[in-house]
Structure formats: structure tokens, C-alpha cells
C-alpha distance (Angstrom), angle and dihedral (degrees) to the residues before:
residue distance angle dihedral
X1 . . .
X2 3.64 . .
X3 3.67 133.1 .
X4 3.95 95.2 -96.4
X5 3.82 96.2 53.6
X6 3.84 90.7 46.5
X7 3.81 86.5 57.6
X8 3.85 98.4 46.8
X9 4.17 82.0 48.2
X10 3.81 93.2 50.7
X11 3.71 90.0 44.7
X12 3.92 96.0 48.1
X13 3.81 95.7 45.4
X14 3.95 95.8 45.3
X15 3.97 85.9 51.0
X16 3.82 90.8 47.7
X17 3.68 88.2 51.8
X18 3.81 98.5 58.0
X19 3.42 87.1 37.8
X20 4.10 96.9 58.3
X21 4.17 81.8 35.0
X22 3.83 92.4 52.4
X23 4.37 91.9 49.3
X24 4.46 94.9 42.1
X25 4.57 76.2 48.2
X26 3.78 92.3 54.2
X27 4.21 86.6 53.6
X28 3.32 92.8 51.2
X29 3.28 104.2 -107.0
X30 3.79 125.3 117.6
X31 3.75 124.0 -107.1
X32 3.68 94.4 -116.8
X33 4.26 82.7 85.1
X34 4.13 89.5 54.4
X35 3.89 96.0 49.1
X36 3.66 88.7 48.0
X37 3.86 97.3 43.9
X38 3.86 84.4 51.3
X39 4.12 93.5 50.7
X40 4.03 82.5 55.5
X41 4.35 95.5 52.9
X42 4.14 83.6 37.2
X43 3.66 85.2 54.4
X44 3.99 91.9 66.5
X45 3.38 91.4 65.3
X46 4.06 120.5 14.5
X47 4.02 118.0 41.8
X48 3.98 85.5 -156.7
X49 3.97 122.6 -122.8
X50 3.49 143.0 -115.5
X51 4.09 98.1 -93.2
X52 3.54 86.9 46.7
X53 3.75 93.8 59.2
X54 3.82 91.2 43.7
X55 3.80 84.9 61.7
X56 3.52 99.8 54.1
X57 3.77 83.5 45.2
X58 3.22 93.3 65.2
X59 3.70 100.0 49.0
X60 4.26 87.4 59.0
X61 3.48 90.0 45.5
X62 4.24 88.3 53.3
X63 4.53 86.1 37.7
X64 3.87 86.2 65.2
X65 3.64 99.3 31.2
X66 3.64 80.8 64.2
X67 3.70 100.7 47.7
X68 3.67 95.1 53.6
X69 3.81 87.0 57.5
X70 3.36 94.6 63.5
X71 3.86 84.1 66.8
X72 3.70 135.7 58.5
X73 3.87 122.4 -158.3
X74 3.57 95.8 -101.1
X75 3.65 99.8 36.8
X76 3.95 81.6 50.2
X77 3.69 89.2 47.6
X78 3.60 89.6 53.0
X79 4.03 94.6 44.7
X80 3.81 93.9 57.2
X81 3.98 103.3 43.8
X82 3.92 84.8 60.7
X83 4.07 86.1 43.1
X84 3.33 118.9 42.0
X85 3.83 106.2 85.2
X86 3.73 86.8 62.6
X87 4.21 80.5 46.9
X88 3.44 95.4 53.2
X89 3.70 94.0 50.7
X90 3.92 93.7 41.5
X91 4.12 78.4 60.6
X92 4.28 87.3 54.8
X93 3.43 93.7 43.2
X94 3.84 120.9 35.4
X95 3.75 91.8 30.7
X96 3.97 109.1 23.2
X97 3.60 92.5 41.5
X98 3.55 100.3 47.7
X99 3.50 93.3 43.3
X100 3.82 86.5 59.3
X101 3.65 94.5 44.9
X102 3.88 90.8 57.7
X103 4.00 88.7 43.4
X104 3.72 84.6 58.0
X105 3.85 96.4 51.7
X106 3.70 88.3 53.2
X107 3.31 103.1 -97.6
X108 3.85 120.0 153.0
X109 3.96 122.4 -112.5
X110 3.48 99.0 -95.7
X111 3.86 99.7 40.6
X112 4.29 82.2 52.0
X113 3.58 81.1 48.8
X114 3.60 95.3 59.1
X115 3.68 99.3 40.1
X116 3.83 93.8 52.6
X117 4.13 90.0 49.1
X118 3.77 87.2 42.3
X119 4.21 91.3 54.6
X120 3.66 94.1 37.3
X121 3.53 104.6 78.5
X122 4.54 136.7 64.6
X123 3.29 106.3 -138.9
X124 3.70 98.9 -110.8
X125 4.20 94.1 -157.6
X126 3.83 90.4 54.6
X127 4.20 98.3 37.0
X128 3.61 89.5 47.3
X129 3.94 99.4 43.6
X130 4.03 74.9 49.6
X131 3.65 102.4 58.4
X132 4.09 90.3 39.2
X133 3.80 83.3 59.0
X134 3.99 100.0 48.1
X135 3.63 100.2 52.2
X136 3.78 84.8 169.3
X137 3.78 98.9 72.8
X138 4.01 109.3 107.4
X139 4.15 106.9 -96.1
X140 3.42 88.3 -119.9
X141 3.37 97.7 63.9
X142 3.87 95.4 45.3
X143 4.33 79.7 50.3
X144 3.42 89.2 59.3
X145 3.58 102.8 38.2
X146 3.60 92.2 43.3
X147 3.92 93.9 57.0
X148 3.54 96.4 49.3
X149 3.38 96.3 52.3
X150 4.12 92.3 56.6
X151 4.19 80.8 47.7
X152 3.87 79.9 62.2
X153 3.46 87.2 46.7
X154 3.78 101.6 53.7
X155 3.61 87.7 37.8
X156 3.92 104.8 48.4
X157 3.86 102.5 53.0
X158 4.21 84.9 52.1
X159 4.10 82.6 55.5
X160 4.06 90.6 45.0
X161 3.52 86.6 52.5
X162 4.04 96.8 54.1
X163 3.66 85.8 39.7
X164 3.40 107.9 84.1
X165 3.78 95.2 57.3
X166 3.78 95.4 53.3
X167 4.02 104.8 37.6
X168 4.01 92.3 39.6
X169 3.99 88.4 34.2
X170 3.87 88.5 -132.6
X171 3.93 111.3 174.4
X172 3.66 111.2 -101.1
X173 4.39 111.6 -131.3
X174 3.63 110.7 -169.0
X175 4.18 79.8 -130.2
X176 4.00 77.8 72.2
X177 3.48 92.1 48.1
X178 4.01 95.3 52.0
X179 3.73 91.3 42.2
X180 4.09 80.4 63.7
X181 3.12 101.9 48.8
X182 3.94 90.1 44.9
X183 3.51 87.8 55.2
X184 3.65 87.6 54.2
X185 3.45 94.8 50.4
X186 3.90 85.0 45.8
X187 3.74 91.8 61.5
X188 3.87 98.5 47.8
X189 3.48 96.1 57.9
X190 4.06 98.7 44.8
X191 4.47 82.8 45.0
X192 3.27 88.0 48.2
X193 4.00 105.4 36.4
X194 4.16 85.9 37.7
X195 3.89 96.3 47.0
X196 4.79 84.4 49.3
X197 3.54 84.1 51.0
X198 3.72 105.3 44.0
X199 4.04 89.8 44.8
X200 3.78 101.4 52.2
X201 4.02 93.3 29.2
X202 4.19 95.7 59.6
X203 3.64 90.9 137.9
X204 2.95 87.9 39.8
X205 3.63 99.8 56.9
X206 3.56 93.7 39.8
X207 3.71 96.5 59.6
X208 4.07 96.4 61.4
X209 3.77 89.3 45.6
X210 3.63 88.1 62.1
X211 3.81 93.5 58.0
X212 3.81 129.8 113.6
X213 3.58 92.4 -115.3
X214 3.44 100.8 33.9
X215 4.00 97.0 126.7
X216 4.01 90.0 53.4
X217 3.99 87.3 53.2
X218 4.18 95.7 43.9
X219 4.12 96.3 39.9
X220 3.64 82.3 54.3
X221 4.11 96.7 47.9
X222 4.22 78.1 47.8
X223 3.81 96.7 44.3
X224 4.25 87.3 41.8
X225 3.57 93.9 54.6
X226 3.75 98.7 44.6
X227 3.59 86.5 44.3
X228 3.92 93.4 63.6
X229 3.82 85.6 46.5
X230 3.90 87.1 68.7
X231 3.70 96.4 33.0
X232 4.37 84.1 61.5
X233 3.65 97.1 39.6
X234 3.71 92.2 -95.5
X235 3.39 135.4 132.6
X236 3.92 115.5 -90.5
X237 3.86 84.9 -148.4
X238 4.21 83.5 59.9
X239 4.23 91.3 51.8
X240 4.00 88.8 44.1
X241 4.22 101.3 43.5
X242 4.84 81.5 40.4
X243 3.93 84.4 56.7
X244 3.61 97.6 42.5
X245 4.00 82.5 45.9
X246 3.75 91.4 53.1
X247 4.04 96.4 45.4
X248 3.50 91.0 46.4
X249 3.79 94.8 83.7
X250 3.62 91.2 73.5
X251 4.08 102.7 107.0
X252 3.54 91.0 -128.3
X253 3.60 119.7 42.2
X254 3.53 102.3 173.9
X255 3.73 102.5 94.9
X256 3.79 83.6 58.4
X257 4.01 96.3 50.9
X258 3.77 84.5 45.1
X259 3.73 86.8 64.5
X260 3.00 104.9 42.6
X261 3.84 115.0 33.6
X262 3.80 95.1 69.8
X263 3.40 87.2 59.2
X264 3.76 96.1 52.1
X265 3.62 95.6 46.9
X266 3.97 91.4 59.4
X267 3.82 91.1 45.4
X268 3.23 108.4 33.7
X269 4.12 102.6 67.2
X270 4.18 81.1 52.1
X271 3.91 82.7 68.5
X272 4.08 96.1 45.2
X273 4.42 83.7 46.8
X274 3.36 87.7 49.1
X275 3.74 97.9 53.9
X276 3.95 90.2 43.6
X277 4.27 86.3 50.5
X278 4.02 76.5 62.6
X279 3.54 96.8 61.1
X280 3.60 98.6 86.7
X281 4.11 98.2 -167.1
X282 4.05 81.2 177.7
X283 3.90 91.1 72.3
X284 3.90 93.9 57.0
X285 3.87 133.4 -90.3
X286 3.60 116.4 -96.4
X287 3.68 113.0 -149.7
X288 3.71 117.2 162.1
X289 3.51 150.7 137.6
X290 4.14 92.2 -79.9
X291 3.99 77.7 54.6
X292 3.67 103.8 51.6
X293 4.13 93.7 40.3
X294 3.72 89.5 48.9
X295 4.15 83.7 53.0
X296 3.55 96.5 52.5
X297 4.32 95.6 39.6
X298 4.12 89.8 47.5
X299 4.01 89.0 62.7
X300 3.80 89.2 32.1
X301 3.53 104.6 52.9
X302 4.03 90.2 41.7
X303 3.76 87.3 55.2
X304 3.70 95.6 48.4
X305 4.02 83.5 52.9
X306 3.53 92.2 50.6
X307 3.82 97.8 48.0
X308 3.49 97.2 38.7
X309 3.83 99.2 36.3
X310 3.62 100.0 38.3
X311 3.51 86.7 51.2
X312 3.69 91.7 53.9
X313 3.81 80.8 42.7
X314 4.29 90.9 58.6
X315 3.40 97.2 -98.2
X316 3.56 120.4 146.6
X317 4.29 112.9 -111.8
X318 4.37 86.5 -109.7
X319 3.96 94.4 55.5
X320 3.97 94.7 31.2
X321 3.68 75.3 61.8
X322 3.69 97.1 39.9
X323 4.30 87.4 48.7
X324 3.97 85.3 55.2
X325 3.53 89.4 57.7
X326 3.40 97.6 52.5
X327 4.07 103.3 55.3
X328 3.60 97.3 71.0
X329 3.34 117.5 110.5
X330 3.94 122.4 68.3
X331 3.60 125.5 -162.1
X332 4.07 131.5 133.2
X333 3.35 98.1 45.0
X334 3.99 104.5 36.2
X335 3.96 76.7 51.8
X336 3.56 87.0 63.1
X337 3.22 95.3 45.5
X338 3.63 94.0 57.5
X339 3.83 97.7 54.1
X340 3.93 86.7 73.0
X341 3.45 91.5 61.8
X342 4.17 140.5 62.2
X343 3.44 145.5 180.0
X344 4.84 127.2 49.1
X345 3.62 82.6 -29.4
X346 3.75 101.7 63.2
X347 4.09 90.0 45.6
X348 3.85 81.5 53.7
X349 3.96 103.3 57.1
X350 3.62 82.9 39.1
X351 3.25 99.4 61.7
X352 4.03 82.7 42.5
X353 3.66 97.3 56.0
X354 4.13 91.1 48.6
X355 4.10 92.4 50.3
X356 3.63 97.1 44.1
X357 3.64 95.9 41.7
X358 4.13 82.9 54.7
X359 3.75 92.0 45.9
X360 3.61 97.3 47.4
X361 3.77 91.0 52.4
X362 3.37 89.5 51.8
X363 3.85 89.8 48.4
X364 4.29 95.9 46.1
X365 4.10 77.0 46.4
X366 3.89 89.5 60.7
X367 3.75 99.5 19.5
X368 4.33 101.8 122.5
X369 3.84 87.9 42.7
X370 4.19 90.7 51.0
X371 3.87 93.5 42.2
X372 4.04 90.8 47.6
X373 3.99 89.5 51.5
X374 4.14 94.2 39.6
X375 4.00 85.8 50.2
X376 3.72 88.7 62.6
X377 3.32 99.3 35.0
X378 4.34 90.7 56.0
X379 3.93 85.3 47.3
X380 3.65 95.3 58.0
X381 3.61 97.4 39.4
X382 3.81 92.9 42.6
X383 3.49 110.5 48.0
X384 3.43 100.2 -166.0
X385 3.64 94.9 53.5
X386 4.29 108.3 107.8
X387 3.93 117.6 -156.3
X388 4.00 111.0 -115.9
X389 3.40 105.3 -95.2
């Protein structure tokens, strides 16, 4: 195939793609769905490649660069003293329980491994893209919701790195262990020595985002730092969401989101087809009863944590309820998870991750009209149980 016809290709699927994108939008769902739908038809007929995967690689990497930007070290200091009783019981629930629940069904350790990290975290892309949409939803609420999710954050890319040794049963030398805790280290000082810096040097700062060429130079700092997250058996996802921490004490960090977000959007629905090419529907579904419980705990558990942390958190009983409702769906991160693995099970949490993340749209979607009903339903059924005045 020469150079021409790869071109017109390129050029017809990328149109395709915001085309399919544009029509899932208009229902009110987000795009996330199409991209993934598309990875399963691509799946037919291309197994994907390794460049192709680098791309979409790169668009997660810029996804959480871009959420830790949205918080500062102190005002993410702040954000997860009020937060992290409901984190610590997110932890219990999502992953602990689920991990027991697939222990019970006779799963082995590192398959229950997998399907607790696959059910413990929202998907912060499709939650987020959520709350922008409802501006309606009480602040509160979107506080709440908002801060757990970068709890997830923190926490998740700490379980990716522990990960690979228990789902691919990899022997565990304590020169691995050092070389995490070096890369630790590693991180602390650049946070730290980047955040000095980008306080006191605003001008600074400022000046070299004004450049030509400033997007080559800022990718790079992005790529650099998630690239030292892999070298220390880290997450990349950790090195891009500590830079976008450190850069996000810059007052104004829209010259940086203008940089950078174009190139997420055209790399990051390469990572969402590439999951869907995964989902080899040619090796058989698997739908069974592990399936369906794992269904029903994923939205159960994340309501619990909503009504019993957001409580904790000062939220009133109707929006803890309404915050449960709206931390459904998973998707980046269980993705990730799911690239360490192989095999009926990785079909399986596929096929997970693309039902829940429909259902909990679906919930978020419906979210003040379920926590209204499940208010009144707990008052009846537990007496002693007053309405919020």
C-alpha cells in the first residue's frame, strides 16, 4: 500500500471517528462509548500494533497530566484531608470486596487481583466530562465527587505499580523494591523542586509558554516525567498527573491546556480503540453469574461510598445519595489494568468495564431522581432514619 492510499485511509477513518463520536454526543452519552465500540468492529479485522498502542499511550499519559493541573499541592492537600475517610473505604469496598467476591467464585489470587483493581476505580475522563455537562448538580456534590476521584487517582497508579508482580506472578527482588522507592524519592524532589520554581519564577514561566515551539518543549517535560515513572516501576500515568501537579501552580493555566489538549483529543480515542481491538468477541462472550454479581456490587459498593463517605464528607443524606450514583462507571484505569493481563479473563473485565461504564452513565443521567426515591425508601424501612431538615 503506498503512501497516498495510507493517507486517504487515515483521513477517512479519523473523519468516521468524529463522526460516530459526534452522533453517541448528541444521546448524551460521552464519546468514550463510540471509540470503544469502534476498537470492538476494528477487532474483526486488525489486531493493532505496537506504534499504535504508543499513541494511545500518549493520549492517557496527556488525560492525567491534565487532571493533576487542575490541582495545586496545597489545594490537593486540602482536597484529601476532607476526603480520605470516604478513600479509605472506597479501598475496602471497590477493591477489597471485589477481590473477595472473585476469591469466593474460585477465582485464583491474581485473577481476584485483577477484578478488584478493575472495579475499584470511576473513570475520571467520563465522571468529569459528566459533571462539566450537568451544571445543575449542587457544587457540593461535584466537590465531593471531584475529590474522590483524584483519591482514585493518587491511589490507582500505586496499585498499577504492585500489579504486575501479582497478576503476571513476576518474582519480587528487593532490587525491585528499592528501585520503587527511588522512584518515589525521584518524584518528591522534582514536585517539590518544580512546584519552588514554578511559584517564584511566574514570569518566568510565562515567557517560555509563549514560544513558537512551546508544545514540542512541554509534551516532552510530560513524556520525560512519565517516562521515569516506567523506568522505576511506576506508573507513567503517576509521572504525567506529578507534572501536571507541579505546573499547576502557575495562576493561569490556560496557555498550558491550550497546548496540550489538542493533542490529547487526537490521541486519546487511539487508547479507548485500542482497548475495544482487545475485546476479541471471536473467542466467545463470557456472561455469568461472577459477571452479573460483579454488575450489581460495582454500582453498590460506589453508592455505599457515596452515602456513607459523602456523609462523612458533609453532605446532606439526598446528595450523599445522589454522589453514589454518580461513581459508576470505570474506564481508564481498569483499561490499564487489563493490558497486564491475557487470556478468557481479559475478554471478561472487558466486557465489565464497557457495561458498567454504560450503566453508570445511565445512573449519573438519573442520579437526583434515584437519590430522592432511595431517601424515602431508607426512611420507611429504617425507622429511625429522620429526613434532613
Amino acid at each position: 500500500m503506498d503512501g497516498l492510499n495510507i493517507i486517504v485511509l487515515l483521513g477517512l477513518a479519523l473523519t468516521l471517528i468524529s463522526v460516530l463520536s459526534l452522533l453517541i454526543e448528541r444521546l448524551f452519552f460521552p464519546s468514550i462509548l463510540a471509540f470503544i465500540a469502534i476498537g470492538v468492529g476494528v477487532g474483526f479485522f486488525w489486531d493493532g500494533n505496537e506504534v499504535f498502542k504508543v499513541a494511545g499511550e500518549i493520549g492517557i499519559i496527556l488525560l492525567f497530566f491534565l487532571l493533576g493541573l487542575k490541582f495545586p499541592l496545597r489545594e490537593l492537600w486540602k482536597r484529601m484531608r476532607k476526603v480520605w475517610k470516604a478513600g479509605i473505604l472506597d479501598i475496602i469496598l471497590s477493591f477489597g470486596v471485589s477481590f473477595g467476591i472473585a476469591l469466593a467464585f474460585g477465582l485464583d489470587f491474581p485473577r481476584a487481583f485483577l477484578i478488584g483493581a478493575v472495579l475499584y476505580a470511576t473513570s475520571s475522563s467520563i465522571s468529569a466530562k459528566l459533571l462539566e455537562r450537568h451544571s445543575e448538580k449542587h457544587e457540593d456534590i461535584k466537590e465531593f465527587v471531584l475529590a474522590l476521584l483524584i483519591f482514585e487517582d493518587i491511589f490507582a497508579p500505586l496499585l498499577l505499580t504492585v500489579a504486575p508482580f501479582i497478576i503476571q506472578e513476576e518474582p519480587v527482588a528487593m532490587s525491585d523494591i528499592g528501585k520503587v522507592f527511588a522512584g518515589f524519592l525521584i518524584f518528591g524532589v522534582l514536585l517539590f523542586i518544580g512546584s519552588s520554581f514554578v511559584s517564584k519564577q511566574q514570569k518566568f514561566s510565562k515567557h517560555l509558554l509563549r514560544q513558537d515551539d512551546a508544545s514540542i518543549g512541554l509534551i516532552g517535560l510530560i513524556l520525560f516525567f512519565a517516562g521515569i515513572g516506567m523506568v522505576f516501576g511506576l506508573s507513567e500515568i503517576l509521572g504525567a498527573f506529578i507534572a501536571g501537579i507541579m505546573l499547576a501552580d502557575i495562576h493561569d493555566v490556560r496557555p498550558l491546556k491550550r497546548l496540550t489538549v489538542p493533542v490529547r483529543d487526537l490521541f486519546l480515542p487511539i487508547f479507548f480503540i485500542s482497548f475495544g481491538i482487545s475485546i476479541n468477541l471471536e473467542k466467545g462472550v463470557i456472561v455469568n453469574a461472577l459477571f452479573f454479581v460483579l454488575i450489581v456490587w460495582g454500582v453498590l459498593s460506589k453508592w455505599i461510598v457515596g452515602r456513607v463517605g459523602g456523609r462523612i464528607y458533609g453532605l446532606t443524606r439526598v446528595q450523599a445519595n445522589e454522589a453514589g450514583f454518580s461513581l459508576a462507571p470505570r474506564g481508564e484505569f481498569s483499561i490499564l489494568f487489563t493490558a497486564l493481563s491475557n487470556g478468557a479473563i481479559n475478554l471478561f473485565v472487558g466486557l465489565y468495564i464497557f457495561v458498567s461504564a454504560i450503566v453508570g452513565i445511565i445512573l449519573f443521567r438519573f442520579s437526583e431522581y434515584l437519590a430522592e426515591k432511595t431517601e424515602k425508601t431508607l426512611t420507611k424501612v429504617l425507622p429511625d432514619e429522620k429526613k434532613e431538615e
